[in-house]
VMD Tcl script that builds the backbone (N, CA, C; Angstrom):
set m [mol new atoms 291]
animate dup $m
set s [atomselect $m all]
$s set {name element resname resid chain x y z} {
  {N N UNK 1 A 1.310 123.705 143.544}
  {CA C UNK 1 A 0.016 123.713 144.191}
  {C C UNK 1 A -0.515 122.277 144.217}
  {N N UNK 2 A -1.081 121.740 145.264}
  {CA C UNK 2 A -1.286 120.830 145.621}
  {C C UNK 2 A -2.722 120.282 144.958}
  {N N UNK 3 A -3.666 119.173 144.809}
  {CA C UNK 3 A -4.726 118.691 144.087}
  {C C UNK 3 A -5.561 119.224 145.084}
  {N N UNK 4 A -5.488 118.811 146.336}
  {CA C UNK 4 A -6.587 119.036 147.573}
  {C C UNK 4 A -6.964 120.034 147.814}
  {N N UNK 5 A -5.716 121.585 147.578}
  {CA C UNK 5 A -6.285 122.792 148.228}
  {C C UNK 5 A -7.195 122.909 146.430}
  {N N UNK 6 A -6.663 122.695 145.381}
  {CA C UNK 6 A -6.952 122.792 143.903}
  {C C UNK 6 A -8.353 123.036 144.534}
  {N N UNK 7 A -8.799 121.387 144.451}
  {CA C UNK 7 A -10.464 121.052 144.668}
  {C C UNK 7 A -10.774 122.207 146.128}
  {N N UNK 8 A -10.394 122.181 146.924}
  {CA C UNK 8 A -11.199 122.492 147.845}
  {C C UNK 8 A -11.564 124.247 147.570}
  {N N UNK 9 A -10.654 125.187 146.815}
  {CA C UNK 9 A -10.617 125.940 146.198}
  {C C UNK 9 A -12.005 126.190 145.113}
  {N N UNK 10 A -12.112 124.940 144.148}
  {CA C UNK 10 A -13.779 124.823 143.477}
  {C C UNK 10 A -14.327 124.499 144.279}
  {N N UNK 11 A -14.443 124.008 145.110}
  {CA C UNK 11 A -15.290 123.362 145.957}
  {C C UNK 11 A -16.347 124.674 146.301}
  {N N UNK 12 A -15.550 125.323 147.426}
  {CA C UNK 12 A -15.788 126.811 147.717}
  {C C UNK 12 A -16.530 127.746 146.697}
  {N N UNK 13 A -15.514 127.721 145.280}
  {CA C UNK 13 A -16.534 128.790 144.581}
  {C C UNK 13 A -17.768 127.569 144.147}
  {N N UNK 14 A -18.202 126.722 143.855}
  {CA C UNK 14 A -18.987 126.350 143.295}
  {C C UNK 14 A -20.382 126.170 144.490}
  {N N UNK 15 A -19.543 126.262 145.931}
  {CA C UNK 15 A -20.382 125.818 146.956}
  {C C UNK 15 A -20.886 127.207 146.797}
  {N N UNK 16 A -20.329 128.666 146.982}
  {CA C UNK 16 A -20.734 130.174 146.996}
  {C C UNK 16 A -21.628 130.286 145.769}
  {N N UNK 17 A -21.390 129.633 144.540}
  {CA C UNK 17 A -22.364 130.381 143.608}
  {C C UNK 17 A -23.308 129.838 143.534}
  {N N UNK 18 A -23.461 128.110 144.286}
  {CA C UNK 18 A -24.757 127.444 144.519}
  {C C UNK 18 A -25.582 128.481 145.636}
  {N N UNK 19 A -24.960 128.732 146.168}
  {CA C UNK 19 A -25.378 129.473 147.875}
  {C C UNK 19 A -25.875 130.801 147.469}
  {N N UNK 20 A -25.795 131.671 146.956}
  {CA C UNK 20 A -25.813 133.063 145.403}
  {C C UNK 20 A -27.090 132.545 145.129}
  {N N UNK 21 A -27.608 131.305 144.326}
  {CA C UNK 21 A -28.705 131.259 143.729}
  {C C UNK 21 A -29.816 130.946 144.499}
  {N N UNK 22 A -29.313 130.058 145.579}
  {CA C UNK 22 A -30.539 129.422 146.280}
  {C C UNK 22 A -30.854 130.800 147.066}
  {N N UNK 23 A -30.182 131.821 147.632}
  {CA C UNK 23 A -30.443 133.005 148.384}
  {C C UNK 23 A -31.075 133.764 147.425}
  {N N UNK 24 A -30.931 133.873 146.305}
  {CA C UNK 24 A -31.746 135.086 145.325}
  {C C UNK 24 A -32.850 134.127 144.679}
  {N N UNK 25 A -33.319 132.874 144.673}
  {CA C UNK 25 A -34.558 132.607 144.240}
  {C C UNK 25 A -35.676 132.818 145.162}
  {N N UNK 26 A -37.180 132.593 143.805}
  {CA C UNK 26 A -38.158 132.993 144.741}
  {C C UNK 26 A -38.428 132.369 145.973}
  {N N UNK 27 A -38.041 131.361 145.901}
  {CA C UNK 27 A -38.540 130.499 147.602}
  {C C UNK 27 A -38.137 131.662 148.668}
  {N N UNK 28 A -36.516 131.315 148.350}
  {CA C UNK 28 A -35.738 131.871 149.777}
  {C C UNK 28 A -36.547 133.698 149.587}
  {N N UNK 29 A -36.673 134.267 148.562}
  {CA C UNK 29 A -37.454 135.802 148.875}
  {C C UNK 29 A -38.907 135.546 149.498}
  {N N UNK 30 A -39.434 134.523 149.268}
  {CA C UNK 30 A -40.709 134.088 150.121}
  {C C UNK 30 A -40.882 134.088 151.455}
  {N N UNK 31 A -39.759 133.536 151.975}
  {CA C UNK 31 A -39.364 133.134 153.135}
  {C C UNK 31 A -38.872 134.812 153.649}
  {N N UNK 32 A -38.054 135.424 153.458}
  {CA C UNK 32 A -37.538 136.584 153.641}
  {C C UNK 32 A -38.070 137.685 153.819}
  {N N UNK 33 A -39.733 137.616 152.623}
  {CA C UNK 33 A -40.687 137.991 152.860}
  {C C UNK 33 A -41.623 138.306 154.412}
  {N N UNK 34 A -42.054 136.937 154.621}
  {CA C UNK 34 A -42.358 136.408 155.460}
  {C C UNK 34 A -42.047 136.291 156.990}
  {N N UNK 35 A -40.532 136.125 156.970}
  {CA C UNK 35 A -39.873 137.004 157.997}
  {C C UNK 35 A -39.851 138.334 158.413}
  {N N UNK 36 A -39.906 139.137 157.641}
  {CA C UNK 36 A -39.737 140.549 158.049}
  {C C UNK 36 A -41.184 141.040 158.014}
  {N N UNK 37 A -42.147 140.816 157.539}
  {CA C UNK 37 A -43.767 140.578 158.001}
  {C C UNK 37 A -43.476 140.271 159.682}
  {N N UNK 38 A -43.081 138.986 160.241}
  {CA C UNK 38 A -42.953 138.806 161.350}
  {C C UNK 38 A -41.967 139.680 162.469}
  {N N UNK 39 A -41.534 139.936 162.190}
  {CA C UNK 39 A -40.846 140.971 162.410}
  {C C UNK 39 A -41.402 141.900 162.696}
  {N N UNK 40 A -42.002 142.748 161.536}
  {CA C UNK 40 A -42.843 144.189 161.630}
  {C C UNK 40 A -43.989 143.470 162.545}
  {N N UNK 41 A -44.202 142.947 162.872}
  {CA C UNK 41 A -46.118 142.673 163.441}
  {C C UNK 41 A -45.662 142.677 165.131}
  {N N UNK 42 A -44.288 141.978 165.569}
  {CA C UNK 42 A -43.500 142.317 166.373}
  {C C UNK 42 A -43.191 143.877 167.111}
  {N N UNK 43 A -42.734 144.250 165.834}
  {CA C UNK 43 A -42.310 145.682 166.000}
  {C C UNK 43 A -43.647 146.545 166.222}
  {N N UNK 44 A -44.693 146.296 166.019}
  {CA C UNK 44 A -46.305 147.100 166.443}
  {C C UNK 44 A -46.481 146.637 167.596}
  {N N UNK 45 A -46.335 145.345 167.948}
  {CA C UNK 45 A -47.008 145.068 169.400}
  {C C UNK 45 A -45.628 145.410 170.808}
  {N N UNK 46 A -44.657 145.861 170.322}
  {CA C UNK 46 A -43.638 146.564 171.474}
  {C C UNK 46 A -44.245 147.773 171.277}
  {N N UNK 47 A -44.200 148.164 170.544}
  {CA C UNK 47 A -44.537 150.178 170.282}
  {C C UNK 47 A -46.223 150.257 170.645}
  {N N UNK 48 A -46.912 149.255 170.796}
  {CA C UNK 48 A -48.301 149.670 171.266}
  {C C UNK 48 A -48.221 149.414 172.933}
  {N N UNK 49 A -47.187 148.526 173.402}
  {CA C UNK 49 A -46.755 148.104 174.179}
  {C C UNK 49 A -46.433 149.794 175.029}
  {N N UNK 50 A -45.268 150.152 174.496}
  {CA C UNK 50 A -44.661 150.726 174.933}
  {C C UNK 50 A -45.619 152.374 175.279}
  {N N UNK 51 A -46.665 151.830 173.963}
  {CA C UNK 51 A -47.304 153.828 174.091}
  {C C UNK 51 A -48.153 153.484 175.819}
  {N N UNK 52 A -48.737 152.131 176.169}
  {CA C UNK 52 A -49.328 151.926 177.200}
  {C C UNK 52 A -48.839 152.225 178.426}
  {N N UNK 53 A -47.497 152.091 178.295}
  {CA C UNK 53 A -46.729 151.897 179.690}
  {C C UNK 53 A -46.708 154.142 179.533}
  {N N UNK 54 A -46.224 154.513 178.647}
  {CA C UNK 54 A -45.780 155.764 178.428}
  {C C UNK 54 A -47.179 156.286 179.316}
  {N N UNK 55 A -48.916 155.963 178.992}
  {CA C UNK 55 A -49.341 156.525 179.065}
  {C C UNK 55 A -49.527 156.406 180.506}
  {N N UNK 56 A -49.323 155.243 180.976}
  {CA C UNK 56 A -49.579 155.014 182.403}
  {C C UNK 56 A -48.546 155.591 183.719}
  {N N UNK 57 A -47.409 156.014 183.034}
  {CA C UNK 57 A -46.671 156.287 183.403}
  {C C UNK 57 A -47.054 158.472 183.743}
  {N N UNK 58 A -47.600 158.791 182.751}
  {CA C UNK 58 A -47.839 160.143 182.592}
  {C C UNK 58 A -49.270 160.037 183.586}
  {N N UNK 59 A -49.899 159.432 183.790}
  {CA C UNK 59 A -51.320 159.246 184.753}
  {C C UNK 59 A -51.039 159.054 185.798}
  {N N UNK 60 A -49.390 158.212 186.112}
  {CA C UNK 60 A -49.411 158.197 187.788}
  {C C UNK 60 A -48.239 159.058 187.816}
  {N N UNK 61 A -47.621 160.244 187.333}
  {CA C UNK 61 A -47.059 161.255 187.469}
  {C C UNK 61 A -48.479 162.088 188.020}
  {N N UNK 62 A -49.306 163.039 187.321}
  {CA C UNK 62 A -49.874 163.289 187.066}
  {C C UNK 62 A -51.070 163.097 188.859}
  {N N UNK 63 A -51.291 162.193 189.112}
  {CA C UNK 63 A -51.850 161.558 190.521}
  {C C UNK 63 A -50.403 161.897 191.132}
  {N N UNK 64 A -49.505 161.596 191.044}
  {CA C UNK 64 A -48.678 162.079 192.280}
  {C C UNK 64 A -48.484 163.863 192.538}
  {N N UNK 65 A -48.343 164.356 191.265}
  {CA C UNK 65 A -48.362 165.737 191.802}
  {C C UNK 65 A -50.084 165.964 192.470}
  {N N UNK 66 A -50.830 165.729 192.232}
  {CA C UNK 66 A -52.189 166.401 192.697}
  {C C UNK 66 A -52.329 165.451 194.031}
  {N N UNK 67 A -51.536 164.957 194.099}
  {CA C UNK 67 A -51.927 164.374 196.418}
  {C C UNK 67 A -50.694 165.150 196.587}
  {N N UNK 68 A -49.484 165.493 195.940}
  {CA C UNK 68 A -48.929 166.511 196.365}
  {C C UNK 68 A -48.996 167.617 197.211}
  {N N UNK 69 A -49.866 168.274 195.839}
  {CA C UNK 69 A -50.256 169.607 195.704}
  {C C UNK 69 A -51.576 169.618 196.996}
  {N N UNK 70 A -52.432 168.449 197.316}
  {CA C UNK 70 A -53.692 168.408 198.259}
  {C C UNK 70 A -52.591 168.006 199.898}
  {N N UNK 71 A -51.885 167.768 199.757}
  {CA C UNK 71 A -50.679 167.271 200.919}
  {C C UNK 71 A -50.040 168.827 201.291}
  {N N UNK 72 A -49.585 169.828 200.824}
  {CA C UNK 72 A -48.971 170.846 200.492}
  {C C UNK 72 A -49.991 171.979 201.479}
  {N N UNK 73 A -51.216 171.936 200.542}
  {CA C UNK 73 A -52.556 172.266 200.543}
  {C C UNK 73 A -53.022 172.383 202.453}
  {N N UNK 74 A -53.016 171.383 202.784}
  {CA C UNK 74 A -53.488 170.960 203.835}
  {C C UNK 74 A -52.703 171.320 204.848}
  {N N UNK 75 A -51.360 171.080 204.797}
  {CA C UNK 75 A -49.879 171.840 205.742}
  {C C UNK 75 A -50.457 173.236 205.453}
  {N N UNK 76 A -50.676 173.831 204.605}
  {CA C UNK 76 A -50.527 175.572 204.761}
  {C C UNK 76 A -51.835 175.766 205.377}
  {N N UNK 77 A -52.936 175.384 205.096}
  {CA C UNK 77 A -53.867 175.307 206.188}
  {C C UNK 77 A -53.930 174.972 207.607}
  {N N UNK 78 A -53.343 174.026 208.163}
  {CA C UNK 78 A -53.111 173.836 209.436}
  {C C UNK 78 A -51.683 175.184 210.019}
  {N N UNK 79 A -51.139 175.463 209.132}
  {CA C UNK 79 A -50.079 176.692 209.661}
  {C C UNK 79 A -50.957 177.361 210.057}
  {N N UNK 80 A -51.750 177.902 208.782}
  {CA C UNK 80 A -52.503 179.177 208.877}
  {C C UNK 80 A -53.583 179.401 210.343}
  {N N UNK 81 A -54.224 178.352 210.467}
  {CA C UNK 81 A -54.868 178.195 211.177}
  {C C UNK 81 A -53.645 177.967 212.339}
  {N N UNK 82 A -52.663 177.715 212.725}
  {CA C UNK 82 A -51.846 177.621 213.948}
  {C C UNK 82 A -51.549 179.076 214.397}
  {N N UNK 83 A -51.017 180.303 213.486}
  {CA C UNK 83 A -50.805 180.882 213.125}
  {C C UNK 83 A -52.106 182.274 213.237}
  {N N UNK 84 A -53.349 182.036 213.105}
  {CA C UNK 84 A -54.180 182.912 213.489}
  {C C UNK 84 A -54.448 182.353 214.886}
  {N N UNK 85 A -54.354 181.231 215.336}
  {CA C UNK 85 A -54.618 181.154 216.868}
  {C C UNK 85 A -53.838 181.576 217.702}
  {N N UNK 86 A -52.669 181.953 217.299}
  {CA C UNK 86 A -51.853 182.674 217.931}
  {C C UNK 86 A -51.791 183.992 217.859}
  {N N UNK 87 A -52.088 184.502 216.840}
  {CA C UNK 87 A -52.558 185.987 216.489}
  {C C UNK 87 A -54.276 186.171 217.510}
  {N N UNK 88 A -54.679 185.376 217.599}
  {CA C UNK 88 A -55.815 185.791 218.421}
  {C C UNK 88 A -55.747 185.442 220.122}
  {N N UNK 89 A -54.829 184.895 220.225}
  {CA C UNK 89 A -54.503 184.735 221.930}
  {C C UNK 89 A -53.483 185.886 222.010}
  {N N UNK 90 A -53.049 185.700 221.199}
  {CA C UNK 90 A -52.026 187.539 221.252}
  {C C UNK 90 A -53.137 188.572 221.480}
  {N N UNK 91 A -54.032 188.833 220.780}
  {CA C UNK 91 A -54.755 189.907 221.031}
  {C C UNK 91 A -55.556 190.006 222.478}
  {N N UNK 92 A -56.223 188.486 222.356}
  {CA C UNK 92 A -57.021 188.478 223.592}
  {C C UNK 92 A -56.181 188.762 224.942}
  {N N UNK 93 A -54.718 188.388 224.755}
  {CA C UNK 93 A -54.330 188.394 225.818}
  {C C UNK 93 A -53.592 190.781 226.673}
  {N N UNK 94 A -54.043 190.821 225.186}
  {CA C UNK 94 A -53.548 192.299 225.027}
  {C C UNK 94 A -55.156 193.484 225.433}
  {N N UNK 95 A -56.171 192.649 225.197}
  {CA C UNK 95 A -56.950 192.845 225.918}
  {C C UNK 95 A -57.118 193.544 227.579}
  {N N UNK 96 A -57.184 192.031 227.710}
  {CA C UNK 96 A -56.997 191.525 229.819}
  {C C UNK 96 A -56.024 192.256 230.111}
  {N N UNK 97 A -54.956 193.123 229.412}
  {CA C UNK 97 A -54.126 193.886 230.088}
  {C C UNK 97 A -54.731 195.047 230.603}
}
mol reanalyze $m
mol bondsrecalc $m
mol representation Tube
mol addrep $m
């Protein structure tokens, strides 16, 4: 075994168990802290985000069925009314006979 891989071998563990401590002290949990705070405050303003769009989304459902339903509305009225004018020129005309 060679000197170079030797060292570079400690190198590694001594670089990992430096890297071990500085990740588990309080700073770096401060920081880690702190992050995931940012994070969560993130995660409220998509989901308040998102209930807005949900709700706006259910309000212009909601408006589209009722011009629908007044669109719908208005066709069966103009039948109806096509529909008794013809029922009454039928008669009138059963009349004059």
């Amino acid at each position: 075994m060679s000197w170079k891989k030797l060292c570079a071998f400690a190198g590694g563990v001594l670089f990992g168990t430096a890297g071990v401590a500085i990740l588990s002290s309080k700073d770096a949990k401060n920081v880690y802290t702190h992050c995931t705070a940012a994070v969560l405050r993130g995660k409220d303003s998509v989901m308040k985000t998102a209930s807005t769009i949900k709700e706006n989304c259910g309000d212009i459902h909601e408006d589209a069925v009722d011009i629908n339903e007044k669109r719908y509305s208005e066709k069966r009225k103009k039948e109806y009314e096509k529909a008794k004018a013809i029922v009454e020129a039928y008669d009138e005309n059963e009349e004059t006979e």
